[in-house]
MARMAR-662494 format. One record per atom (N, C-alpha, C): x, y, z; atom name. Coordinates in steps of 0.1 Angstrom, whole numbers, padded with zeros to 4 digits, always signed. Layout:
BEGIN
[rec [X; Y; Z]; CA]
...
! end
This chain:
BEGIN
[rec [+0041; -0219; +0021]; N]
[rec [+0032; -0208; +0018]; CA]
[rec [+0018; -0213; +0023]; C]
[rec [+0012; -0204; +0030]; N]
[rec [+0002; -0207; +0036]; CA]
[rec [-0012; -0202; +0026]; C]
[rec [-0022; -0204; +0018]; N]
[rec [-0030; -0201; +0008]; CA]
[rec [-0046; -0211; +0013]; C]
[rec [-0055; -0201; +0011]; N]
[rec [-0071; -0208; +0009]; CA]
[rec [-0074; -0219; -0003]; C]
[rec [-0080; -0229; +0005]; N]
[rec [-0087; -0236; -0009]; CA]
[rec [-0089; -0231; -0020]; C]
[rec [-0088; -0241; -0027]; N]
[rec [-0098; -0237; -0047]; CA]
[rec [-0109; -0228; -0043]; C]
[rec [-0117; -0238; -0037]; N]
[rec [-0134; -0237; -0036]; CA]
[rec [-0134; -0222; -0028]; C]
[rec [-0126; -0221; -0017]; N]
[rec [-0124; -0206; -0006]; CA]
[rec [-0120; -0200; -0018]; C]
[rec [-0114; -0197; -0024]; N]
[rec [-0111; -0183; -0034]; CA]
[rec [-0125; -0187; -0045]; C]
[rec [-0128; -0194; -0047]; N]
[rec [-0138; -0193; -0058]; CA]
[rec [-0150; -0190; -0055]; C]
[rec [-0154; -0193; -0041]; N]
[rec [-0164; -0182; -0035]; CA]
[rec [-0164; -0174; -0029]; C]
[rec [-0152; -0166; -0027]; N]
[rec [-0147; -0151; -0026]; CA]
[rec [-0150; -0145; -0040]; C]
[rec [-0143; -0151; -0051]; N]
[rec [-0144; -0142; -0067]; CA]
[rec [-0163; -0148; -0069]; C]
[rec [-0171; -0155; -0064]; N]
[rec [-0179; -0157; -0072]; CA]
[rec [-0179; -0159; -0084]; C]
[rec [-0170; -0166; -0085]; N]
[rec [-0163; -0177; -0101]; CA]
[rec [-0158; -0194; -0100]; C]
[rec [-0155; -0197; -0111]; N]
[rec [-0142; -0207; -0110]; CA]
[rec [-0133; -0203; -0114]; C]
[rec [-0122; -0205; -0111]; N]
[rec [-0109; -0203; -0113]; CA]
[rec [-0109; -0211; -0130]; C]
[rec [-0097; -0199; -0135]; N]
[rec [-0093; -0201; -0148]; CA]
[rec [-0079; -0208; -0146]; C]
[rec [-0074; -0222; -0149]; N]
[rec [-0063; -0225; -0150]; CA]
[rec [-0053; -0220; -0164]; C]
[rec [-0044; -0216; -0165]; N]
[rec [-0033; -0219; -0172]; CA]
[rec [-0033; -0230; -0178]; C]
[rec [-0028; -0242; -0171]; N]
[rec [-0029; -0253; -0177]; CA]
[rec [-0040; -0270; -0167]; C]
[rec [-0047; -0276; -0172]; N]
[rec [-0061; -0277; -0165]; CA]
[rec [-0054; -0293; -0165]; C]
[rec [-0045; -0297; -0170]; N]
[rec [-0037; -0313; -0168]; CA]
[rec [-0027; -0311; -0159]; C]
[rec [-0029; -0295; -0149]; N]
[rec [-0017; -0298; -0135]; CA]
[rec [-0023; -0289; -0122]; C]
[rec [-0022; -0297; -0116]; N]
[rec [-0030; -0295; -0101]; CA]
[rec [-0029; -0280; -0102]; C]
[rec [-0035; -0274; -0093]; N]
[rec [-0042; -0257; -0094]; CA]
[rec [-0023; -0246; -0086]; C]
[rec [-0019; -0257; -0078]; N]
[rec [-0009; -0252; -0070]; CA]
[rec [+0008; -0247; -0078]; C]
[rec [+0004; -0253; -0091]; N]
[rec [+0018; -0257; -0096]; CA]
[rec [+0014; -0252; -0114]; C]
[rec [+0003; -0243; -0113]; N]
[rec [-0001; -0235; -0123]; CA]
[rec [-0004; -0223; -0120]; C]
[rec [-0005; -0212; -0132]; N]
[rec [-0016; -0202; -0125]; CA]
[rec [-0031; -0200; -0125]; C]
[rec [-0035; -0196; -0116]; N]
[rec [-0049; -0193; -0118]; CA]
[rec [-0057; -0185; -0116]; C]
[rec [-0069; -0181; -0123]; N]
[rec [-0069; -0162; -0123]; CA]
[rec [-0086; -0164; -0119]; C]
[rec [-0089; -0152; -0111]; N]
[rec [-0104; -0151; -0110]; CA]
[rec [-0106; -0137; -0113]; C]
[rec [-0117; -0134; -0115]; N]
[rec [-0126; -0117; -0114]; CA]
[rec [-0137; -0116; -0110]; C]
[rec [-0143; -0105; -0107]; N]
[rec [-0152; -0101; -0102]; CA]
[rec [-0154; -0086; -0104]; C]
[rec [-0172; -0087; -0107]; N]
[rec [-0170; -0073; -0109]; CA]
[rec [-0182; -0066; -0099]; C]
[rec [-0183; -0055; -0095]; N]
[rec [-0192; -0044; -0085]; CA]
[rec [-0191; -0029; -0089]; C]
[rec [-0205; -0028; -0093]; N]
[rec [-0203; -0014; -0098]; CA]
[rec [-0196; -0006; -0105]; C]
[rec [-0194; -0011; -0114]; N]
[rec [-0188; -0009; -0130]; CA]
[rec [-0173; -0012; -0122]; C]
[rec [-0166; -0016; -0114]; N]
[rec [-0152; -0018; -0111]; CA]
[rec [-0150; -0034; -0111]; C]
[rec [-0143; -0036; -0118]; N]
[rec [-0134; -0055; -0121]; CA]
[rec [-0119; -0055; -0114]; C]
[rec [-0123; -0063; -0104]; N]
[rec [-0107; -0068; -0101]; CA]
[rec [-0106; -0082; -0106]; C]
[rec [-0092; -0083; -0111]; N]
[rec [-0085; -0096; -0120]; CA]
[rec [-0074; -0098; -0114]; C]
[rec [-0077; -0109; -0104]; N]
[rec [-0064; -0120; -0097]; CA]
[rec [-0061; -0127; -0100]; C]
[rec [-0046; -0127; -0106]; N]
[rec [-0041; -0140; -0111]; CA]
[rec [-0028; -0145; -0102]; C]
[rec [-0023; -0157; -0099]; N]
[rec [-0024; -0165; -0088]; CA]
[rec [-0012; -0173; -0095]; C]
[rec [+0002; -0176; -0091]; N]
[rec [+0010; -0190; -0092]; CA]
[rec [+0018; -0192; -0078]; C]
[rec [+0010; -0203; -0072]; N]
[rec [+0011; -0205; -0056]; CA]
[rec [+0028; -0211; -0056]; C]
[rec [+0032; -0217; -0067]; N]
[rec [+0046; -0225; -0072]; CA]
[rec [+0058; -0211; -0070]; C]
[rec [+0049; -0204; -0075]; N]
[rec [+0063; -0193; -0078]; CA]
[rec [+0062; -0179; -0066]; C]
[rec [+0054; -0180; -0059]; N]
[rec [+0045; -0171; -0047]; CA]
[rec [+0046; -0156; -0053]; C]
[rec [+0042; -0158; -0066]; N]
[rec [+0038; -0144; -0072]; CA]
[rec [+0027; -0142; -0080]; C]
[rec [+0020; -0132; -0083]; N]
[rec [+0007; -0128; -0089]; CA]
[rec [+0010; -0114; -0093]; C]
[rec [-0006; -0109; -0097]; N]
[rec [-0009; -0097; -0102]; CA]
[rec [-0023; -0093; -0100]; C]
[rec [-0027; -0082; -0092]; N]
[rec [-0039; -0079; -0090]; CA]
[rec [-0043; -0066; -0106]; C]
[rec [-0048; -0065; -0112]; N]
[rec [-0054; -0054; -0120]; CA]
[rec [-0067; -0049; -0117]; C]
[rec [-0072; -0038; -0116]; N]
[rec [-0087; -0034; -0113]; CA]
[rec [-0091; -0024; -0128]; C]
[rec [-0098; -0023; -0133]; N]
[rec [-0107; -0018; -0145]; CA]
[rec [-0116; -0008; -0137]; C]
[rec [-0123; +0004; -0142]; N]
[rec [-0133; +0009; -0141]; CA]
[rec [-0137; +0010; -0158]; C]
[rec [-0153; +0004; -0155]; N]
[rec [-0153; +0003; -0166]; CA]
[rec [-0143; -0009; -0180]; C]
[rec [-0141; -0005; -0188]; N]
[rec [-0131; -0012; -0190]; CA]
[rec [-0117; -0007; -0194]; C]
[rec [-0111; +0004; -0185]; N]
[rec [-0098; +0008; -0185]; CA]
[rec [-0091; +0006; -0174]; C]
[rec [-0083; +0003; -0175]; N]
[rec [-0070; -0004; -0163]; CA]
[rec [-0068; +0006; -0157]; C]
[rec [-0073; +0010; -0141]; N]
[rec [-0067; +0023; -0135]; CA]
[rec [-0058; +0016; -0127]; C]
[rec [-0052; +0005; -0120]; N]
[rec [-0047; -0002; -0112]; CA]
[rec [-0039; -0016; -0117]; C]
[rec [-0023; -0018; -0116]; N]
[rec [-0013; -0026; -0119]; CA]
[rec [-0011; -0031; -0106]; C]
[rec [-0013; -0043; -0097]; N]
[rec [-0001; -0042; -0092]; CA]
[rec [+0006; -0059; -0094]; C]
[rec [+0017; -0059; -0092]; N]
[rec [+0028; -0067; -0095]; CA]
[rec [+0032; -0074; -0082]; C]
[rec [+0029; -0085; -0078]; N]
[rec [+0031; -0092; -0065]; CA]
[rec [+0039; -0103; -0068]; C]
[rec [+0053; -0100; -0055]; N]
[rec [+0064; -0116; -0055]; CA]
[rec [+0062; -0114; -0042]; C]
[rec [+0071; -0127; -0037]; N]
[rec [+0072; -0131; -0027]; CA]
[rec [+0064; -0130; -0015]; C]
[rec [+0046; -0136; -0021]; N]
[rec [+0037; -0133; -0013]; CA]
[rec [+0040; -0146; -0003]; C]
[rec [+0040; -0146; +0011]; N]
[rec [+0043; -0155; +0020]; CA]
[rec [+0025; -0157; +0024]; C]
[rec [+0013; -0156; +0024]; N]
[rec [+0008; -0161; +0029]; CA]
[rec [-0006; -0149; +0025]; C]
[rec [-0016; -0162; +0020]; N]
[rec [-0030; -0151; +0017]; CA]
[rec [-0040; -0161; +0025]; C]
[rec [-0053; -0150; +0030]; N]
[rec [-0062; -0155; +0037]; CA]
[rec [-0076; -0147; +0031]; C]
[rec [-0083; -0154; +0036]; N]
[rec [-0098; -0145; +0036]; CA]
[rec [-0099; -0142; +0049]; C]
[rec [-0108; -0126; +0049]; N]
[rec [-0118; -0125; +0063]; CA]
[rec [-0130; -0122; +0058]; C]
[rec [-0138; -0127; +0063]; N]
[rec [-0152; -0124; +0059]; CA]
[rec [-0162; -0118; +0075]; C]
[rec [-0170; -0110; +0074]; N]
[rec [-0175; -0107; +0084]; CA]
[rec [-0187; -0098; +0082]; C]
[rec [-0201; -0101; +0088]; N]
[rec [-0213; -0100; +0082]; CA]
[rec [-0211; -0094; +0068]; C]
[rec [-0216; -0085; +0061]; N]
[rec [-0216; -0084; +0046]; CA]
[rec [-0200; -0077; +0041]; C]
[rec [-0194; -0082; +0050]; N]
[rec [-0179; -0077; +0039]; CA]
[rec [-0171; -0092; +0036]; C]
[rec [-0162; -0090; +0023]; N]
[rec [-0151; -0103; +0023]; CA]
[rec [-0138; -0096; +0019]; C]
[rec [-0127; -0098; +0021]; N]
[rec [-0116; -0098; +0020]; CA]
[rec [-0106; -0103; +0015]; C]
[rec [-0098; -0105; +0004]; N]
[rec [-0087; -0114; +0003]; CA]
[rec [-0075; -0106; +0007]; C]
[rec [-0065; -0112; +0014]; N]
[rec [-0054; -0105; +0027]; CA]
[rec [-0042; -0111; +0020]; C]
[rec [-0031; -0103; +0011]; N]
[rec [-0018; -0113; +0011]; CA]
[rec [-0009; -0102; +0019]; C]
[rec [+0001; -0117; +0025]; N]
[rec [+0008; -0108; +0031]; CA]
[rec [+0025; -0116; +0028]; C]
[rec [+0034; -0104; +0027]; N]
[rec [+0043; -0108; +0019]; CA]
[rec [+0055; -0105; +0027]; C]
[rec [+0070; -0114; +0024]; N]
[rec [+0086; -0115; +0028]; CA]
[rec [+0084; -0102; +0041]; C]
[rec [+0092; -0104; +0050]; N]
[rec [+0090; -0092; +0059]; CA]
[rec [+0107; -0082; +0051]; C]
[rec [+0113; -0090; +0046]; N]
[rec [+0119; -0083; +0038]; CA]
[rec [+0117; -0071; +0028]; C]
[rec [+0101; -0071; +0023]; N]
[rec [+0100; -0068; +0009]; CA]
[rec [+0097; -0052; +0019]; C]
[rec [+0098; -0049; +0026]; N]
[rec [+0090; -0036; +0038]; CA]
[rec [+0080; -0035; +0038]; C]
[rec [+0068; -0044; +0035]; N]
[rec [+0055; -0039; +0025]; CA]
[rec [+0045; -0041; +0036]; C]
[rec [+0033; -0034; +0037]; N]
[rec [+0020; -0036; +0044]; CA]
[rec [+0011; -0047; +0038]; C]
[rec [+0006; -0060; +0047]; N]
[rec [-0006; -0068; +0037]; CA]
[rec [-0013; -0060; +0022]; C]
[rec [-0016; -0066; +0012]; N]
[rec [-0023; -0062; +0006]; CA]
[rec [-0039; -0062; +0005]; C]
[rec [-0045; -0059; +0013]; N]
[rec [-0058; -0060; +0012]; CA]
[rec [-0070; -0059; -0002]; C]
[rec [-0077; -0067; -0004]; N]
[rec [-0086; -0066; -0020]; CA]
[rec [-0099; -0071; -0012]; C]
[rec [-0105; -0059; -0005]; N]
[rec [-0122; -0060; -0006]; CA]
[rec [-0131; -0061; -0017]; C]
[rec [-0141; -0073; -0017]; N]
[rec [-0147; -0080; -0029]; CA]
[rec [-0163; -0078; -0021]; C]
[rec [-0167; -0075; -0015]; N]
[rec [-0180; -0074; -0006]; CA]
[rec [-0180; -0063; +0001]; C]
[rec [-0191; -0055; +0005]; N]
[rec [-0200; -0049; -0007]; CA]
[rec [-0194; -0045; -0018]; C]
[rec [-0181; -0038; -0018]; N]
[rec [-0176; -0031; -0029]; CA]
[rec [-0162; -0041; -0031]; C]
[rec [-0154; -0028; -0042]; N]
[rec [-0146; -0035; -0045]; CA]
[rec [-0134; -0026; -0038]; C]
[rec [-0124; -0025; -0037]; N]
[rec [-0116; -0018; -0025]; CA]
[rec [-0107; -0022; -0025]; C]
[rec [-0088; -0015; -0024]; N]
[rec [-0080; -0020; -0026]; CA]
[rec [-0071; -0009; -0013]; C]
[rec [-0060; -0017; -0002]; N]
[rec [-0053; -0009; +0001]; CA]
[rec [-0038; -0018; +0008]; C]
[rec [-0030; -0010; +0004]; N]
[rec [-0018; -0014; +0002]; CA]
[rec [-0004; +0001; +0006]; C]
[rec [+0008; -0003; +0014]; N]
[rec [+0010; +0007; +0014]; CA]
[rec [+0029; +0001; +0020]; C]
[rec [+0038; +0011; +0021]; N]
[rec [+0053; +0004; +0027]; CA]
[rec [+0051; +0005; +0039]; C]
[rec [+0060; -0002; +0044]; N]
[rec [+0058; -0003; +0065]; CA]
[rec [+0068; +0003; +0070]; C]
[rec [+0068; +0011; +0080]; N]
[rec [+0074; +0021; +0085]; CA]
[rec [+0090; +0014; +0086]; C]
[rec [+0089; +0001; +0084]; N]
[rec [+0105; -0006; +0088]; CA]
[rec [+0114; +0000; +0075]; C]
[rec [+0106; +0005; +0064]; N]
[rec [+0114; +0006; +0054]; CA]
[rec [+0129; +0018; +0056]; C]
[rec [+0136; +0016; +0054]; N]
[rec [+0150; +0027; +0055]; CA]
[rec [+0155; +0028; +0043]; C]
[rec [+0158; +0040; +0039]; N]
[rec [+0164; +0051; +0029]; CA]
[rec [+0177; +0050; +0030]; C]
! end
């Protein structure tokens, strides 16, 4: 699984990472960041061991956004004059489109199935 540094996601969230448990390397635990823009908080939490997570987004402080991520094969940043991105991209099995979570200027989420999917 291919995944950004500690320090690369922690200055994407403009945080430190919250470990689960802080006596086992960051890879083989989970670990969560947030950030918040314009009354919207996204809350990433992260176990690189199990290649699954959970994105949540808040307005305010009510959860309008769940999502439930396995078999993420591979997350990146892009950054490009004032925008940043965290990019996972998952199983080509799962049918699924990258998950995109814009964190610069705003907060932004887009996610969707890939035409390979069959009924």
């Amino acid at each position: 699984m291919k995944t950004p540094e500690l320090y690369e996601l922690e200055y994407l969230f403009e945080c430190e990472a919250e470990l689960s448990d802080d006596d086992v390397p960051w890879q083989y635990t989970s670990i969560s960041f947030q950030i918040v823009r314009n009354h919207i908080k996204a809350v990433f939490e992260f176990e690189e061991a199990s290649r699954s997570g959970q994105l949540r987004i808040y307005l305010n402080t009510e959860e309008i956004n769940n999502y439930c991520l396995e078999n993420i094969s591979t997350i990146q940043i892009k950054r490009e004059d004032n925008y940043e991105c965290l990019i996972l991209e998952f199983d080509e099995e799962n049918f699924v489109l990258p998950l995109a979570l814009q964190t610069k200027l705003s907060i932004k989420t887009s996610w969707g199935a890939s035409l390979g999917l069959k009924r």
